[in-house]
C-alpha positions in Angstrom: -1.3 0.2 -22.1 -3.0 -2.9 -22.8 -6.3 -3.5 -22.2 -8.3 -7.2 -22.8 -12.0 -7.4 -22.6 -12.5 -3.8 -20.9 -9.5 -4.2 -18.4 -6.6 -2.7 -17.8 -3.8 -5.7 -17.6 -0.7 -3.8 -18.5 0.9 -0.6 -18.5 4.2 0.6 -20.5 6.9 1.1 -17.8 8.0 4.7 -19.4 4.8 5.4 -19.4 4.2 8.8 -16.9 0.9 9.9 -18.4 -1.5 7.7 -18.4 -5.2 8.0 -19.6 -8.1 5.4 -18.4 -10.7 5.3 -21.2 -14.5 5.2 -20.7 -15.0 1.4 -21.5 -12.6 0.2 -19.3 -14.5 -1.8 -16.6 -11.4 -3.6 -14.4 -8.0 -3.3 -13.8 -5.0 -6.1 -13.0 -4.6 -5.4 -8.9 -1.0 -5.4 -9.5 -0.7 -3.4 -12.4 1.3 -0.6 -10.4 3.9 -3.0 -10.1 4.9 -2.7 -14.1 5.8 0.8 -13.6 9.5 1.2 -13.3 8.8 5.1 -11.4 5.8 7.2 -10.0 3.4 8.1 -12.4 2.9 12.3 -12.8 -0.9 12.4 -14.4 -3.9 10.3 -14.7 -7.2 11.0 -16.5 -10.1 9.0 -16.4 -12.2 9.8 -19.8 -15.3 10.8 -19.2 -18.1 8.5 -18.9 -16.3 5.9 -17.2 -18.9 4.8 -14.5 -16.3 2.7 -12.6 -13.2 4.2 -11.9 -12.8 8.2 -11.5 -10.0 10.5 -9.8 -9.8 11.9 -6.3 -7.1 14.3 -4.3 -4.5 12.5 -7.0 -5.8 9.0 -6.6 -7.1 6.7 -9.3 -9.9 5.0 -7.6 -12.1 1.9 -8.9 -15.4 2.9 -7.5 -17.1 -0.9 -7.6 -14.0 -2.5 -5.5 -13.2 0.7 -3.4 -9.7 0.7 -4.1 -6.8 3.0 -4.5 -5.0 1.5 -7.7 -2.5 4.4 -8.4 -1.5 7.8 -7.3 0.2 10.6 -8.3 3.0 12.4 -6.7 1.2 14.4 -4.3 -1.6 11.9 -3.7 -3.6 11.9 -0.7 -5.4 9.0 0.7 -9.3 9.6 0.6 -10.3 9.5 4.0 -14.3 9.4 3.2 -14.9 5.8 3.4 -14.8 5.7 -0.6 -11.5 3.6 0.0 -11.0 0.7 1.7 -7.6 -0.7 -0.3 -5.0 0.3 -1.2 -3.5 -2.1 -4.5 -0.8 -3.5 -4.3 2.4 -1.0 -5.9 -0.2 2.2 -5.6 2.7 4.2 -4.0 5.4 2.9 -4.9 8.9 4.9 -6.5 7.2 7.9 -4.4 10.4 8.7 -3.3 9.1 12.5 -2.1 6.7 11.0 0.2 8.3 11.4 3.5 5.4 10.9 5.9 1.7 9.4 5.9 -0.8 8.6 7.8 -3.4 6.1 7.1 -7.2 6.8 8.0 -9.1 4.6 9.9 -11.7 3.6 6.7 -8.3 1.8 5.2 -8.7 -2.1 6.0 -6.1 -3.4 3.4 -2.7 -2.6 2.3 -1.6 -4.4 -0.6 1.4 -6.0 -1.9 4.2 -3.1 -2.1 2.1 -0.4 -2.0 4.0 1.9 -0.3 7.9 -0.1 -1.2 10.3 2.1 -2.3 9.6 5.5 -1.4 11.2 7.9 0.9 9.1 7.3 3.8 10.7 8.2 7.4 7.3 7.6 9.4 4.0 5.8 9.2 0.5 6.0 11.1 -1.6 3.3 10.2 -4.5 4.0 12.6 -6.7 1.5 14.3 -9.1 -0.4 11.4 -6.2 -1.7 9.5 -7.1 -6.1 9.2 -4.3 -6.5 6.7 -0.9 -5.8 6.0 0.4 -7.5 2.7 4.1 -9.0 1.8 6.4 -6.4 1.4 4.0 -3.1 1.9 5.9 -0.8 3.7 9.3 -2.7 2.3 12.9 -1.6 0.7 12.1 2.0 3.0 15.9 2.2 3.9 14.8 5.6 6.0 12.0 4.1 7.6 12.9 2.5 10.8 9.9 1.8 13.4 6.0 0.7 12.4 3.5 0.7 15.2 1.2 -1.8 14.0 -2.8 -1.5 15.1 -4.6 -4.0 17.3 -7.1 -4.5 14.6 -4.7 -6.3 12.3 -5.3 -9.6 11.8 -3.4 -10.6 8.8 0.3 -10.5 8.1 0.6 -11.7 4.6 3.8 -13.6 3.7 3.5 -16.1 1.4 6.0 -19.0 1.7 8.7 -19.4 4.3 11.8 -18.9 1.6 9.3 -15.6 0.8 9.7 -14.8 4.4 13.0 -15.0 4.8 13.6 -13.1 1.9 11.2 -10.1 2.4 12.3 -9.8 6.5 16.2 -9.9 5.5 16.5 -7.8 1.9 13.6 -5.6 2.5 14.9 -4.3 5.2 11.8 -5.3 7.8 14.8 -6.5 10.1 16.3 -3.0 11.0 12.7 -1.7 12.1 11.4 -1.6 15.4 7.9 -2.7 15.3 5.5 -1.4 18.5 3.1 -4.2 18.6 0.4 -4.9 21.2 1.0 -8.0 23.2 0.0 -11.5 22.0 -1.7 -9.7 19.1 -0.6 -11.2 15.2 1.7 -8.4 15.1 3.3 -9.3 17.9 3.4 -13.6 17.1 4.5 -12.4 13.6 7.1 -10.5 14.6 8.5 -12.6 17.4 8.7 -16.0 15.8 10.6 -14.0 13.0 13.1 -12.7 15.5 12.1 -9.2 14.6 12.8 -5.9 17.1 9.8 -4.9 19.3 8.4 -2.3 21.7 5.2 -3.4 23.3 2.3 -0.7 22.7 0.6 0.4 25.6 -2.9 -0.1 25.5 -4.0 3.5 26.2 -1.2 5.1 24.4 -1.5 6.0 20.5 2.5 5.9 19.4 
Protein backbone atom coordinates (compact mmCIF):
# COMPACT_ATOMS: atom_id res chain seq x y z
CA UNK A 1 0.00 0.00 0.00
CA UNK A 2 1.11 3.42 -0.57
CA UNK A 3 -0.02 6.16 1.11
CA UNK A 4 1.06 10.14 0.32
CA UNK A 5 0.09 12.83 2.64
CA UNK A 6 -2.64 10.66 4.64
CA UNK A 7 -4.10 9.01 1.44
CA UNK A 8 -4.49 5.99 0.19
CA UNK A 9 -3.15 6.22 -3.68
CA UNK A 10 -2.15 2.66 -4.28
CA UNK A 11 -2.63 -0.78 -3.39
CA UNK A 12 -0.28 -4.04 -4.08
CA UNK A 13 -2.34 -6.14 -6.61
CA UNK A 14 -1.58 -9.58 -4.52
CA UNK A 15 -2.53 -7.82 -1.93
CA UNK A 16 -5.97 -9.77 -0.21
CA UNK A 17 -5.65 -8.39 3.31
CA UNK A 18 -5.58 -5.11 3.53
CA UNK A 19 -5.33 -2.78 6.68
CA UNK A 20 -6.47 1.13 6.55
CA UNK A 21 -4.43 2.87 9.31
CA UNK A 22 -5.72 5.55 11.64
CA UNK A 23 -4.12 8.66 9.87
CA UNK A 24 -5.23 7.93 6.66
CA UNK A 25 -7.65 10.84 5.76
CA UNK A 26 -8.47 10.10 1.69
CA UNK A 27 -8.29 7.48 -0.66
CA UNK A 28 -7.64 7.47 -4.82
CA UNK A 29 -11.56 6.92 -6.08
CA UNK A 30 -10.12 4.37 -8.33
CA UNK A 31 -7.90 2.61 -6.17
CA UNK A 32 -10.10 -0.75 -6.53
CA UNK A 33 -9.12 -0.78 -9.95
CA UNK A 34 -5.24 -1.87 -8.95
CA UNK A 35 -6.49 -5.00 -7.54
CA UNK A 36 -5.99 -7.82 -9.90
CA UNK A 37 -9.00 -10.07 -7.69
CA UNK A 38 -11.57 -9.46 -4.85
CA UNK A 39 -10.10 -8.53 -1.71
CA UNK A 40 -11.03 -11.26 1.43
CA UNK A 41 -10.47 -8.79 4.66
CA UNK A 42 -10.26 -5.20 5.47
CA UNK A 43 -9.60 -3.50 8.87
CA UNK A 44 -9.78 0.02 9.53
CA UNK A 45 -7.30 0.69 12.69
CA UNK A 46 -8.87 2.16 15.23
CA UNK A 47 -9.21 5.82 15.56
CA UNK A 48 -9.59 6.48 12.06
CA UNK A 49 -12.48 9.17 12.23
CA UNK A 50 -13.02 8.96 8.39
CA UNK A 51 -13.39 5.74 7.00
CA UNK A 52 -14.79 2.54 9.10
CA UNK A 53 -16.30 -0.96 8.02
CA UNK A 54 -19.95 -1.95 7.52
CA UNK A 55 -21.77 -5.46 6.49
CA UNK A 56 -18.17 -6.08 4.58
CA UNK A 57 -17.86 -2.62 3.03
CA UNK A 58 -15.09 -0.11 3.46
CA UNK A 59 -16.87 3.08 3.69
CA UNK A 60 -15.29 6.75 3.74
CA UNK A 61 -17.63 8.39 6.15
CA UNK A 62 -16.86 12.24 4.88
CA UNK A 63 -17.67 11.37 0.96
CA UNK A 64 -20.33 8.56 1.73
CA UNK A 65 -18.91 6.12 -0.45
CA UNK A 66 -18.48 2.46 -0.81
CA UNK A 67 -14.67 2.16 -1.87
CA UNK A 68 -14.22 -1.60 -1.47
CA UNK A 69 -15.93 -4.79 -0.38
CA UNK A 70 -15.35 -8.04 0.61
CA UNK A 71 -16.73 -11.13 -0.76
CA UNK A 72 -19.91 -11.25 0.90
CA UNK A 73 -20.43 -7.54 0.99
CA UNK A 74 -23.66 -6.02 1.29
CA UNK A 75 -24.57 -2.58 0.16
CA UNK A 76 -25.62 -0.30 3.26
CA UNK A 77 -28.94 0.57 2.66
CA UNK A 78 -29.18 3.37 5.58
CA UNK A 79 -28.47 6.34 3.73
CA UNK A 80 -24.69 6.25 5.01
CA UNK A 81 -23.89 5.50 1.17
CA UNK A 82 -24.61 7.36 -1.62
CA UNK A 83 -21.56 5.87 -4.15
CA UNK A 84 -20.37 3.34 -4.88
CA UNK A 85 -16.28 3.92 -6.34
CA UNK A 86 -15.44 3.03 -9.05
CA UNK A 87 -13.94 -1.06 -9.16
CA UNK A 88 -15.67 -1.57 -5.46
CA UNK A 89 -17.05 -4.89 -6.73
CA UNK A 90 -15.20 -5.89 -9.08
CA UNK A 91 -13.47 -9.83 -9.60
CA UNK A 92 -16.61 -10.78 -7.30
CA UNK A 93 -17.11 -13.51 -9.39
CA UNK A 94 -19.62 -15.19 -6.52
CA UNK A 95 -21.92 -12.43 -6.62
CA UNK A 96 -24.70 -13.65 -8.68
CA UNK A 97 -27.45 -11.21 -7.85
CA UNK A 98 -27.95 -7.63 -6.28
CA UNK A 99 -30.10 -5.18 -5.78
CA UNK A 100 -29.36 -1.62 -5.31
CA UNK A 101 -31.22 0.50 -2.58
CA UNK A 102 -32.84 3.45 -3.36
CA UNK A 103 -30.24 5.85 -1.06
CA UNK A 104 -27.53 4.74 -3.99
CA UNK A 105 -27.27 7.90 -6.54
CA UNK A 106 -23.89 6.97 -8.22
CA UNK A 107 -22.28 3.97 -9.63
CA UNK A 108 -18.89 4.41 -10.43
CA UNK A 109 -16.49 3.41 -13.11
CA UNK A 110 -16.46 -0.61 -13.09
CA UNK A 111 -17.84 -1.11 -9.95
CA UNK A 112 -19.52 -3.99 -10.42
CA UNK A 113 -17.26 -5.28 -14.01
CA UNK A 114 -16.29 -8.57 -13.82
CA UNK A 115 -18.22 -10.48 -11.58
CA UNK A 116 -20.60 -13.26 -11.95
CA UNK A 117 -23.73 -11.24 -11.92
CA UNK A 118 -26.94 -12.89 -13.78
CA UNK A 119 -29.37 -10.04 -12.52
CA UNK A 120 -29.51 -6.49 -11.34
CA UNK A 121 -32.09 -4.04 -9.48
CA UNK A 122 -31.07 -0.75 -9.39
CA UNK A 123 -34.11 0.89 -7.87
CA UNK A 124 -35.54 4.31 -8.54
CA UNK A 125 -32.92 7.22 -7.08
CA UNK A 126 -30.12 6.04 -9.20
CA UNK A 127 -28.82 9.82 -11.22
CA UNK A 128 -25.70 8.10 -12.57
CA UNK A 129 -24.45 5.22 -14.20
CA UNK A 130 -20.60 5.36 -15.00
CA UNK A 131 -18.45 3.83 -18.14
CA UNK A 132 -18.34 0.45 -17.95
CA UNK A 133 -20.27 -0.29 -14.42
CA UNK A 134 -22.06 -3.23 -14.84
CA UNK A 135 -19.46 -4.23 -17.86
CA UNK A 136 -17.42 -7.61 -19.04
CA UNK A 137 -20.78 -9.56 -17.09
CA UNK A 138 -20.77 -12.27 -19.84
CA UNK A 139 -23.93 -13.94 -17.71
CA UNK A 140 -25.62 -10.83 -17.31
CA UNK A 141 -28.04 -10.18 -20.06
CA UNK A 142 -30.93 -7.47 -19.44
CA UNK A 143 -30.63 -4.04 -17.06
CA UNK A 144 -33.81 -2.16 -16.35
CA UNK A 145 -32.57 1.17 -15.96
CA UNK A 146 -34.54 3.75 -13.43
CA UNK A 147 -36.39 6.87 -14.56
CA UNK A 148 -34.30 8.89 -12.16
CA UNK A 149 -31.12 8.45 -14.16
CA UNK A 150 -29.85 11.19 -15.71
CA UNK A 151 -26.35 10.50 -16.55
CA UNK A 152 -24.90 7.86 -18.75
CA UNK A 153 -21.20 8.37 -18.46
CA UNK A 154 -19.08 7.49 -21.58
CA UNK A 155 -16.32 9.41 -22.07
CA UNK A 156 -15.17 9.83 -25.76
CA UNK A 157 -16.86 8.35 -28.78
CA UNK A 158 -13.80 5.67 -29.59
CA UNK A 159 -14.56 4.98 -25.59
CA UNK A 160 -18.01 4.31 -26.55
CA UNK A 161 -17.58 2.13 -29.14
CA UNK A 162 -15.24 0.28 -27.32
CA UNK A 163 -17.13 -0.24 -23.89
CA UNK A 164 -20.75 -1.01 -25.91
CA UNK A 165 -18.82 -3.68 -28.36
CA UNK A 166 -15.96 -5.55 -25.94
CA UNK A 167 -17.87 -5.10 -22.76
CA UNK A 168 -20.45 -6.88 -23.76
CA UNK A 169 -23.29 -3.89 -23.21
CA UNK A 170 -24.45 -5.03 -26.84
CA UNK A 171 -25.86 -8.55 -25.98
CA UNK A 172 -28.14 -6.91 -23.13
CA UNK A 173 -31.47 -5.93 -23.30
CA UNK A 174 -31.97 -2.78 -21.62
CA UNK A 175 -35.81 -1.89 -20.28
CA UNK A 176 -35.68 1.78 -20.39
CA UNK A 177 -38.61 4.25 -19.99
CA UNK A 178 -39.44 6.10 -23.06
CA UNK A 179 -37.63 9.37 -24.18
CA UNK A 180 -35.76 9.10 -20.81
CA UNK A 181 -31.50 9.24 -21.17
CA UNK A 182 -31.63 5.66 -20.89
CA UNK A 183 -33.56 5.31 -23.58
CA UNK A 184 -31.65 8.22 -26.06
CA UNK A 185 -28.49 6.53 -24.80
CA UNK A 186 -29.35 3.41 -25.70
CA UNK A 187 -31.07 4.05 -29.02
CA UNK A 188 -28.54 6.30 -30.73
CA UNK A 189 -26.03 3.38 -29.77
CA UNK A 190 -28.21 0.83 -31.57
CA UNK A 191 -28.50 -1.04 -28.35
CA UNK A 192 -31.59 -3.80 -27.63
CA UNK A 193 -34.64 -2.33 -25.69
CA UNK A 194 -37.91 -3.15 -24.01
CA UNK A 195 -39.83 -0.05 -23.02
CA UNK A 196 -40.67 -0.09 -19.12
CA UNK A 197 -44.13 0.44 -18.28
CA UNK A 198 -44.67 3.25 -16.17
CA UNK A 199 -46.60 1.40 -13.40
CA UNK A 200 -44.74 -1.78 -13.67
CA UNK A 201 -41.38 -2.37 -11.51
CA UNK A 202 -39.33 -5.03 -13.89
Amino acid sequence: MKIENNVIVSFDPADKHLIVPKNVVGMDYFISDMMSEAVESIVVEEGNKHFYMQDGCLVWRDKKALMLAVKGAKIPDDGSVTTIAGGAFMYHDELKEIEIPACIKEIRYEAFSNTGLEKVTLNEGLKVLDAYAFGFNDKLKELAIPKSVRKIVTHDILEEVKMITESGYRDKVYHVYKNSRAYMWARKNGLKMKLRDEDKKL
